[in-house]
C-alpha positions in Angstrom: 0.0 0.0 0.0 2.9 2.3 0.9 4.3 1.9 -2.9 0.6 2.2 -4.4 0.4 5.7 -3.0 3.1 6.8 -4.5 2.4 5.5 -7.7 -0.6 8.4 -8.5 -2.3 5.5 -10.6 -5.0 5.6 -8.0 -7.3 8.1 -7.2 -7.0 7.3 -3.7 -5.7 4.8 -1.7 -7.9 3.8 1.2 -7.4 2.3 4.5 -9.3 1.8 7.0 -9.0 0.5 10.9 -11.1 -2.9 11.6 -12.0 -2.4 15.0 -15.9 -4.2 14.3 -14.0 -6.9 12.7 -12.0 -7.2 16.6 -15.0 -7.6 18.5 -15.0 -11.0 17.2 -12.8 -11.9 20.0 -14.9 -10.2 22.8 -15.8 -13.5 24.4 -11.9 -14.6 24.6 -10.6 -11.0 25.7 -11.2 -7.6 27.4 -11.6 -4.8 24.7 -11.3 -1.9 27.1 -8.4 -1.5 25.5 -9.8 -1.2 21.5 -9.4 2.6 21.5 -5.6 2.8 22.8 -5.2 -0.2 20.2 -6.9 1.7 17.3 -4.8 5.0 17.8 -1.5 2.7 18.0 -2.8 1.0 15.1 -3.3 4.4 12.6 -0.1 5.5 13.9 1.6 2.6 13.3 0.6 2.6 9.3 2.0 6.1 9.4 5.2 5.3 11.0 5.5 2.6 8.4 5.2 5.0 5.9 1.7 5.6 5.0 0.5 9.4 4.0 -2.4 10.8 5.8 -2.2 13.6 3.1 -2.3 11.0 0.3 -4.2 8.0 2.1 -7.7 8.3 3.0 -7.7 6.8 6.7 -11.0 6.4 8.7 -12.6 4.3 11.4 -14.7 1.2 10.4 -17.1 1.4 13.5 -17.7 4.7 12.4 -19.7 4.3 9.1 -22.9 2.3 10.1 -23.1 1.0 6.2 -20.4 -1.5 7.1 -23.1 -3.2 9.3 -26.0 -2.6 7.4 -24.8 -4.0 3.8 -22.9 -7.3 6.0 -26.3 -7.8 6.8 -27.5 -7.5 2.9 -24.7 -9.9 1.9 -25.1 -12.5 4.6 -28.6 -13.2 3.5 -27.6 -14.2 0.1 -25.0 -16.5 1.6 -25.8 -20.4 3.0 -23.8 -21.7 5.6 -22.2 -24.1 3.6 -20.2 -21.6 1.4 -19.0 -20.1 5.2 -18.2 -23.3 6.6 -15.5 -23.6 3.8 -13.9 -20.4 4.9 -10.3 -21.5 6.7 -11.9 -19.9 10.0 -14.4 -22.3 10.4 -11.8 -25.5 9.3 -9.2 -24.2 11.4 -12.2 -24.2 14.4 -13.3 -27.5 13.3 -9.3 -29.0 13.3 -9.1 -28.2 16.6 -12.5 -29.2 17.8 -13.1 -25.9 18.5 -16.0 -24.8 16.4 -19.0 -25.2 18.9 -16.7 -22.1 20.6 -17.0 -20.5 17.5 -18.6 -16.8 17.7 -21.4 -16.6 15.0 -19.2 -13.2 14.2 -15.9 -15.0 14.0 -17.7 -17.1 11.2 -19.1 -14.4 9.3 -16.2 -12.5 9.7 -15.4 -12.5 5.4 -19.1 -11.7 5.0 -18.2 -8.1 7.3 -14.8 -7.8 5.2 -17.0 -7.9 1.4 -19.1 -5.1 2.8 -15.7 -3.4 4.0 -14.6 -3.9 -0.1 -17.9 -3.3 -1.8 -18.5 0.4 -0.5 -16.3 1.8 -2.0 -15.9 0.7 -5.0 -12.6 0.1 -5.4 -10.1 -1.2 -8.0 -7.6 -3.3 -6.4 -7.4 -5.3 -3.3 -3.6 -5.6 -1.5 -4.4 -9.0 0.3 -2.2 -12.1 1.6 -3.1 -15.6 0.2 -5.1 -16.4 2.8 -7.6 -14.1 1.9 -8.2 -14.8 -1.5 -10.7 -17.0 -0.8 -13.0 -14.3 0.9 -12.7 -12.0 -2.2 -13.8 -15.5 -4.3 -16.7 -15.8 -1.7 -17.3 -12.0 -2.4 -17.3 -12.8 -6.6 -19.5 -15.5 -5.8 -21.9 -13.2 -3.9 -21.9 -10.0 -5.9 -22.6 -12.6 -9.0 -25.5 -13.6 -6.4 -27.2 -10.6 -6.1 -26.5 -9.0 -9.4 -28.8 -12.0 -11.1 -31.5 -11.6 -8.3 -31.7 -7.9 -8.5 -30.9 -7.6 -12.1 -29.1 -5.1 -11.6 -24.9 -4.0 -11.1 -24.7 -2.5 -7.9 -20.9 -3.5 -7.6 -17.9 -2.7 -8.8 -15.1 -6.4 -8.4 -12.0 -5.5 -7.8 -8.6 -7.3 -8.9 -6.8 -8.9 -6.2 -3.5 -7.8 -6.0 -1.7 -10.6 -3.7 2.5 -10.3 -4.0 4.1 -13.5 -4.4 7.5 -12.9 -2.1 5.1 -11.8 0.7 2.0 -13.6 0.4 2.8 -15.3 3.5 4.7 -14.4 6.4 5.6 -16.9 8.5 6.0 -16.8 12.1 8.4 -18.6 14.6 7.0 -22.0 14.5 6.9 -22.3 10.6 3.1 -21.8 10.4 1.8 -18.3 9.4 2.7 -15.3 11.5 -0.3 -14.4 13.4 -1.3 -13.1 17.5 -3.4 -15.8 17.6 -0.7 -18.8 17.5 1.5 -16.0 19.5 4.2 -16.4 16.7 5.0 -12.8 16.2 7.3 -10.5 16.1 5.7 -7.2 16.6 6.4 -3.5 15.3 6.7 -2.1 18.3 8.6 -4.9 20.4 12.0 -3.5 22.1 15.2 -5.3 21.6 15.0 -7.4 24.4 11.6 -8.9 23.7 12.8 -9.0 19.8 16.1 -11.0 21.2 14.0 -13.5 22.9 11.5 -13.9 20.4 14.7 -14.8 17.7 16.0 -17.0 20.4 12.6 -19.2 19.6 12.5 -19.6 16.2 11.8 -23.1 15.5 15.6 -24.8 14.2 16.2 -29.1 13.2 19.3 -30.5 15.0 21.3 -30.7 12.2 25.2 -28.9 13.1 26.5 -25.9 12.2 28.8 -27.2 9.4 25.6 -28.9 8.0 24.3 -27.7 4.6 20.7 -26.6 5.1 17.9 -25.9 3.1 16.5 -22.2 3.6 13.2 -22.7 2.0 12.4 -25.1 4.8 14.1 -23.2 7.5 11.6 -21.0 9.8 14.8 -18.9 10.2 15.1 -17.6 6.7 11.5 -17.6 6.3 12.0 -14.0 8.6 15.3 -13.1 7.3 14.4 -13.0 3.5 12.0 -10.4 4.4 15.0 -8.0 5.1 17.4 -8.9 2.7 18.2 -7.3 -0.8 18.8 -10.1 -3.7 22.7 -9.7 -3.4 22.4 -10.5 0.3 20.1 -13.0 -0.1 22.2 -15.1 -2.6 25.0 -15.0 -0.3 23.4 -16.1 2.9 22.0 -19.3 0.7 25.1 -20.0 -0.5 26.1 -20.0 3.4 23.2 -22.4 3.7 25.0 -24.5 1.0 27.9 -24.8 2.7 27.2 -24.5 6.3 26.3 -22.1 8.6 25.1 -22.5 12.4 21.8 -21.3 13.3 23.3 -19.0 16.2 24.7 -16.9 13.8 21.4 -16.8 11.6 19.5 -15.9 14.1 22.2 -13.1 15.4 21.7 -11.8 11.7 18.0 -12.1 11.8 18.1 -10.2 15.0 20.2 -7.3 13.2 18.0 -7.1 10.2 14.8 -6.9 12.4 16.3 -4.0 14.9 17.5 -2.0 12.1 13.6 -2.3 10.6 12.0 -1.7 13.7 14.4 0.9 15.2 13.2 4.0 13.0 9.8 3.1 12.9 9.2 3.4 16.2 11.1 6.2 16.8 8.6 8.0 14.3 5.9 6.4 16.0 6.8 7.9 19.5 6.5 11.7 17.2 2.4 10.9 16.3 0.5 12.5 18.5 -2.9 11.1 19.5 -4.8 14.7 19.1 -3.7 14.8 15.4 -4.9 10.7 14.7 -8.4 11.7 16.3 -8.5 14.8 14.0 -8.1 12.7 10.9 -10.3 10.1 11.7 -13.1 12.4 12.6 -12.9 14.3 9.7 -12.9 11.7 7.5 -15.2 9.8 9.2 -18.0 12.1 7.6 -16.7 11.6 3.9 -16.5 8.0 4.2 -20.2 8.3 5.3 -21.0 10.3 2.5 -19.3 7.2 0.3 -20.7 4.4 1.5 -24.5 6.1 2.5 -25.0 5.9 -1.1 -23.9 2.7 -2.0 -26.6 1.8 0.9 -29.1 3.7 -0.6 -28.7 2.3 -3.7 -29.0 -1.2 -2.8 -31.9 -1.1 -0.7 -33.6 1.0 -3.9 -33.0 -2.3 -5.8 -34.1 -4.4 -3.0 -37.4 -2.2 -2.9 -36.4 -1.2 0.9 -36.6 2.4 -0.2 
């Protein structure tokens, strides 16, 4: 997203903070916390990079359509198609499904409205959501033949392959829910002890090793340019300990973390609460009459 605002190929690049899609996780945690974690959240997409002057940033919980056209899309959806969403397998892997919030499942229908307001032209998603902007096809397609009528513009998804999956510590997918993370604004203490438990084998240090099946480089590649990245799997080739790996991985993640944070500590809150409510009442604007326009052709206005 950072290089598609620069690009001026866009109109506008929009981004917005999901804090309806985190009260799926009310029942599992206190959310006293969600406004502290939404500033944080804006400020950390700045810090990163992002432009408030060329990105338009706003609140989901603060445009009611969001709500209103989920509830649109979920009744053209059977449970079937949802029960095929990797939410609801992951749940029903780990016998966990009967714990399932009927929100956690219906999460991607939430997510299509979050897409379909606005119109938009391109999606920037990891792979594994590109099956809830299929389910979104599949539903727009849906509604368009009921209705008889093109209420939606589909966007492309635009998924890039080197980063389409970032794995965590253990090897599986980096997420706060398997607590495999390495976060943004972690010091260098917590970062050192975090590298410390990236998953290794037991094979030596004078052992070639294969770096597309080690959760070591699975981090480190992220930070590397291509001449430092041929070097360090010819190190792989030939032998290199996975101490000094993770000392390396450790030196590439400070010196990413180190200035964002530092302009992170700069944002002030006052100036993220400006932005949002201001553009709070354009996103409104947006997405009121997409609303209105589907509940014309519903015959609901």
């Amino acid at each position: 997203m950072i290089d598609l605002q620069k690009t001026g190929e866009f109109d506008k690049v929009t981004l917005f903070i999901a804090d309806l899609h985190a009260c799926t996780k009310i029942l599992d945690r206190d959310l006293s916390a969600l406004p502290v974690w939404t500033l944080n959240t804006i400020k950390l997409y700045i810090a990163c990079g992002m432009d408030p002057q060329k990105v338009f940033m706003f609140k989901q919980s603060d445009v009611p359509a969001h709500t209103e056209l989920s509830w649109i899309l979920s009744c053209f959806t059977n449970v079937g198609f949802m029960q095929r969403m990797h939410v609801y397998k992951d749940a029903v892997a780990n016998e966990k499904e009967h714990l399932m919030s009927i929100g956690s499942m219906n999460y991607p229908i939430l997510m299509a409205a979050d897409i379909l307001l606005y119109d938009p032209d391109l999606i920037p998603i990891g792979q594994d959501n590109k099956a809830h902007i299929e389910y979104m096809r599949d539903t727009v397609s849906k509604i368009h033949h009921k209705l008889k009528k093109d209420l939606f513009t589909l966007p492309d998804a635009y998924i890039q392959k080197e980063i389409a999956e970032v794995k965590g510590l253990d090897g599986r997918k980096m997420s706060k829910s398997y607590d495999n993370f390495i976060g943004l604004l972690d010091n260098p203490e917590i970062i050192l002890k975090k590298v410390k438990k990236i998953k290794t084998t037991d094979l030596g240090p004078d052992d070639p090793k294969d770096p597309n099946t080690c959760c070591i480089y699975n981090i480190l590649r992220l930070f590397l340019n291509t001449e430092e990245d041929a070097k360090i799997r010819i190190r792989y080739a030939e032998g290199i300990g996975y101490k000094e790996l993770k000392d390396i991985t450790y030196e590439k993640l400070i010196t990413f973390v180190t200035p964002i944070q530092k302009k992170f500590a700069t944002i002030k809150d006052e100036d993220v609460v400006k932005t949002l409510q201001k553009n709070a009442l354009q996103a409104n604007e947006i997405a009121n009459k997409k609303i209105d326009q589907v509940y014309k052709a519903m015959g609901l206005r």
